[in-house]
C-alpha positions as CSV (number, residue, x, y, z in Angstrom):
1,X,-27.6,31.5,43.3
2,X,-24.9,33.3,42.5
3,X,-22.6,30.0,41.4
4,X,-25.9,29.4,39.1
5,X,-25.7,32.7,37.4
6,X,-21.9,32.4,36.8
7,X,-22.3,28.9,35.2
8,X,-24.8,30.4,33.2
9,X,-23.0,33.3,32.1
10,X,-20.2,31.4,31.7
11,X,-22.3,29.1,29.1
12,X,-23.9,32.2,27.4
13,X,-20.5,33.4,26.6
14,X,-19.2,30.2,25.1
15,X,-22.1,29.6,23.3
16,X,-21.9,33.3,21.9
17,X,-18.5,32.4,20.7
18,X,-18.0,32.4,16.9
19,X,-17.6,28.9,15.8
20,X,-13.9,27.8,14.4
21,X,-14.6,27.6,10.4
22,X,-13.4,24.7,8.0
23,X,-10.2,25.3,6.2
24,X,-8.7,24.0,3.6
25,X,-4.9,24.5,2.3
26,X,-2.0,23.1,1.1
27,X,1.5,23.2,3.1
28,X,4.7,22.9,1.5
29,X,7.7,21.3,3.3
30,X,10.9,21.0,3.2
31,X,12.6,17.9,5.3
32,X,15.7,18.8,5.9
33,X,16.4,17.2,9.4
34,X,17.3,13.8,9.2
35,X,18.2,12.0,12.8
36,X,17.8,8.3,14.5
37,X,14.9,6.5,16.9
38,X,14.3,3.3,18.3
39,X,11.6,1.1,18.0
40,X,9.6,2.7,21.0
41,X,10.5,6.6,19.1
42,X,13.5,7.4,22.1
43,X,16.1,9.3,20.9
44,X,19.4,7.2,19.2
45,X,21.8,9.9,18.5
46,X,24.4,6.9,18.4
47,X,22.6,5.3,15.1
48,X,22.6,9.0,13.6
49,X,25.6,8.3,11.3
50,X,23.9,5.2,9.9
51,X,20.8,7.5,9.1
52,X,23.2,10.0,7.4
53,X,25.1,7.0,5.4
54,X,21.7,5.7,4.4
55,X,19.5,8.7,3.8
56,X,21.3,11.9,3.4
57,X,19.9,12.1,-0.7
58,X,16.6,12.8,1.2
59,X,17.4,15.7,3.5
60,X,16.0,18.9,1.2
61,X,13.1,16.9,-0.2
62,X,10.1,18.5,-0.8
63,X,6.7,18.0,0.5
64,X,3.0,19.4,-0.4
65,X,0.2,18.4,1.5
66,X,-3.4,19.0,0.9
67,X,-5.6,18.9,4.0
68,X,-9.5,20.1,5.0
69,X,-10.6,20.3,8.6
70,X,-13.6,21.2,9.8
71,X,-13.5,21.4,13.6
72,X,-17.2,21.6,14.1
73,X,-18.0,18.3,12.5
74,X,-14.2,16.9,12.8
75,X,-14.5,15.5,9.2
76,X,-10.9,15.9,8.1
77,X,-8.5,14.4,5.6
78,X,-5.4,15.4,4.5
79,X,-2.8,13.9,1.3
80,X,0.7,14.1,1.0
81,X,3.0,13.8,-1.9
82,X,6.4,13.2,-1.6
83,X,8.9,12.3,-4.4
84,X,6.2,12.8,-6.7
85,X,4.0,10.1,-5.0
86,X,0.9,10.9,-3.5
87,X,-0.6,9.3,-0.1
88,X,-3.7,9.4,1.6
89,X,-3.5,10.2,5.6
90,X,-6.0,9.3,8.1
91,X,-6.9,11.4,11.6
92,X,-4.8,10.5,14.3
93,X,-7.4,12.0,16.7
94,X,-4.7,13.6,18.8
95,X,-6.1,16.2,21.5
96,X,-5.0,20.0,20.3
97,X,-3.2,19.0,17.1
98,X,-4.9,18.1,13.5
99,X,-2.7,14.7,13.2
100,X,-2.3,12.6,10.2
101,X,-1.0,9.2,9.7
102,X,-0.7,7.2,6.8
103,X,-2.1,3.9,6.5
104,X,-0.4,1.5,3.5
105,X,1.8,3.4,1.3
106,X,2.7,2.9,-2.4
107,X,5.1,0.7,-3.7
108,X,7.0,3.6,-4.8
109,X,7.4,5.5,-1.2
110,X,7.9,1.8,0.1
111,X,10.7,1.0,-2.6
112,X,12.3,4.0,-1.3
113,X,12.2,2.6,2.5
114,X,9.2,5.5,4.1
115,X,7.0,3.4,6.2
116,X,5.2,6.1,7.7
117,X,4.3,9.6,6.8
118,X,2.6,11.9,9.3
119,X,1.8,15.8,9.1
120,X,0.5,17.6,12.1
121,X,-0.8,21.1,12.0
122,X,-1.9,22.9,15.3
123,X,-5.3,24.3,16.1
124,X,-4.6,27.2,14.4
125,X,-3.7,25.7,11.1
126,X,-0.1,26.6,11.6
127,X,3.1,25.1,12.1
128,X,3.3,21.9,10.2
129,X,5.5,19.3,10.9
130,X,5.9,16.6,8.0
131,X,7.8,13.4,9.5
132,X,8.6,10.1,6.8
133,X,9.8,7.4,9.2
134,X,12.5,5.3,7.3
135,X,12.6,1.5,7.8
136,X,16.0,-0.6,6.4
137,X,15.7,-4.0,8.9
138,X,18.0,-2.1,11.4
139,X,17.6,-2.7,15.1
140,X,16.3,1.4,14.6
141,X,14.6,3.7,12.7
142,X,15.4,7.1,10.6
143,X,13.2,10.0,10.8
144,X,13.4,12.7,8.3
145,X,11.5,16.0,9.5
146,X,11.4,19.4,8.6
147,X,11.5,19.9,12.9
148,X,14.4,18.7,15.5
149,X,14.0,15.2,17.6
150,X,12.8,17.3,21.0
């Protein structure tokens, strides 16, 4: 009886919990980390140079991202532009983040070698990470971040 009356209060006082809200923001930017991966996303501090050689007119650029989430529903979307060109993102559906991935890109980002763009915020809405993963037909990738390669 009494493990009964604990899983009940136990539900009463989630339940009673206030419900986490929809927000909706914008996040500015700045990638100014710029460092190599492989393939599978491992570290390649040996390719870094190449990265640098390649890429360093990027590190400083600028990013604004408009996002809603509602965690109640989980409808969600979020947009980022970078070099003045917009992309849509789509959920990543990642477990205690709000992840974003984009899907195609246009030809403008893709001119200028980004294959991917993700933003993550964290269940709080807060820290934001923006990530443009840049593609040249190299045996490994460049990242360019506004965090560090952990």
């Amino acid at each position: 009886m009494k493990t009964l009356f604990a899983c009940l209060s136990a539900a009463a006082a989630l339940a009673a919990a206030p419900a986490a809200l929809a927000e909706t923001g914008t996040t500015e930017v700045r990638l100014d980390r710029l460092y190599a991966v492989m393939q599978n996303a491992s570290p390649a501090p040996q390719y870094d140079p190449y990265c640098q050689a390649r890429f360093q007119r990027y590190v400083g650029t600028q990013t604004s991202t408009q996002w809603h989430i509602d965690p109640q529903t989980l409808i969600m979307w979020a947009d980022t532009t970078v070099f003045d060109v917009t992309a849509s993102l789509t959920p990543m559906g990642i477990y205690g983040t709000y992840a974003f991935i984009s899907g195609q890109l246009p030809p403008a980002l893709t001119d200028r070698n980004v294959d991917r763009i993700t933003f993550v915020l964290n269940t709080e809405f807060e820290d934001p990470e923006v990530d443009l993963l840049l593609t040249f037909g190299a045996p490994f990738n460049c990242v360019l971040s506004n965090k560090p390669l952990l």
